[in-house]
C-alpha positions in Angstrom: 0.0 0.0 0.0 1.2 3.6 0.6 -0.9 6.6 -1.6 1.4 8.3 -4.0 0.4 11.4 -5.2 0.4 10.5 -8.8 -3.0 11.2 -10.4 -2.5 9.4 -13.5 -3.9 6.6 -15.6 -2.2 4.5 -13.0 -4.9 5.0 -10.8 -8.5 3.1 -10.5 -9.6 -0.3 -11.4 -9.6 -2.1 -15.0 -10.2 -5.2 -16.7 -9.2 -6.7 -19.4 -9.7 -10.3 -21.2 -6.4 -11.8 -22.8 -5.4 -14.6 -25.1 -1.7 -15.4 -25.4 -0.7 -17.6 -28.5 2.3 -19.8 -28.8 4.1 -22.8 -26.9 1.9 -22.1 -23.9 0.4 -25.8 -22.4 2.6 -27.8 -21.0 4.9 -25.2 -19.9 3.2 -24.4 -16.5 2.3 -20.9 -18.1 -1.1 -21.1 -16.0 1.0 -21.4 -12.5 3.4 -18.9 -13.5 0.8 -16.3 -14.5 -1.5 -16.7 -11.4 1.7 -16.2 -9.1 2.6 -13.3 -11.1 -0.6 -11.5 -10.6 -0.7 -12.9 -7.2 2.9 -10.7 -6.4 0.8 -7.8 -8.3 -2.3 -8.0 -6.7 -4.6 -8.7 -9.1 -7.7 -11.0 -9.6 -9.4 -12.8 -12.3 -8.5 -16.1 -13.8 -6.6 -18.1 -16.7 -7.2 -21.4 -18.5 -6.1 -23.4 -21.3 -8.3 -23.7 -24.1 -9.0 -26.1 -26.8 -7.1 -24.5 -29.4 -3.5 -24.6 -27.7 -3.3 -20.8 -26.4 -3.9 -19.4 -22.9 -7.1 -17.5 -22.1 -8.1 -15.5 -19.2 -8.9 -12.1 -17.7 -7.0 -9.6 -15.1 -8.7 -6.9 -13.0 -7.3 -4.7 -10.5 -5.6 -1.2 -10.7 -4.6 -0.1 -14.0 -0.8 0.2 -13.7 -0.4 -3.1 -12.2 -2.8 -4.6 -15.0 -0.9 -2.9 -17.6 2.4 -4.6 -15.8 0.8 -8.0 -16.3 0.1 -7.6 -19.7 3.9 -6.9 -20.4 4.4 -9.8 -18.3 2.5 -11.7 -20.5 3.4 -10.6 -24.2 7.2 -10.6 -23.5 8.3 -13.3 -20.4 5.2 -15.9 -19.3 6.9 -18.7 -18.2 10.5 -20.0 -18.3 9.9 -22.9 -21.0 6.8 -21.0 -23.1 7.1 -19.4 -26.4 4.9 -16.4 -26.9 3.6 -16.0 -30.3 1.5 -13.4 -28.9 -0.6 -11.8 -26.5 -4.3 -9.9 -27.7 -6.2 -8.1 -25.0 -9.8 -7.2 -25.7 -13.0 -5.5 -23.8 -10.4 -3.4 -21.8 -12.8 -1.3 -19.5 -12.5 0.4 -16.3 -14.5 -0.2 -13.5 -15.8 0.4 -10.2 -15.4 -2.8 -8.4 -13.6 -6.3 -8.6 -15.8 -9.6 -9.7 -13.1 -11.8 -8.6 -11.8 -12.4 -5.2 -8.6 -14.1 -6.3 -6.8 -14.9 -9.2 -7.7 -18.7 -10.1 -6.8 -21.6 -12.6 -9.8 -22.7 -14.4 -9.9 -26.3 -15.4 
């Protein structure tokens, strides 16, 4: 915690949906990206889908949001290969609908 004094885009809660493409099951990419927003503070979930990428959706204040989704177009985890990440229905709002961040089977 602590309150900075910066008033900028940092501030107040988003969420965003994101799909990352590449060599992303079977590389623990799910466990790596719910610790990372775990050490951010962020909720929402992730899951594999059917199609071989990674699926999911972050919410919590904007900078640290915007930190995951670096996170996840440039590092993921240490045996993935990412094609790509697209984020979509990026929104701010006024409250959290998750409590944590979870893995969805």
């Amino acid at each position: 915690g602590g309150g900075g004094a910066a008033m900028a885009d940092g501030d107040g809660l988003m969420s965003v949906d994101f799909e990352v493409h590449g060599k992303v099951q079977g590389v623990f990419f799910r466990k790596y990206t719910q610790a990372e927003a775990k050490k951010l503070g962020l909720v929402g979930w992730v899951q594999n889908t059917s199609h071989g990428t990674v699926q999911g959706q972050i919410q919590g204040p904007t900078a640290r949001v915007r930190e995951l989704q670096e996170w996840l177009r440039k590092i993921g985890s240490p045996q993935s290969r990412i094609s790509r990440a697209e984020f979509s229905n990026e929104k701010k709002i006024e409250a959290l609908d998750h409590k944590e961040f979870q893995i969805l089977k």
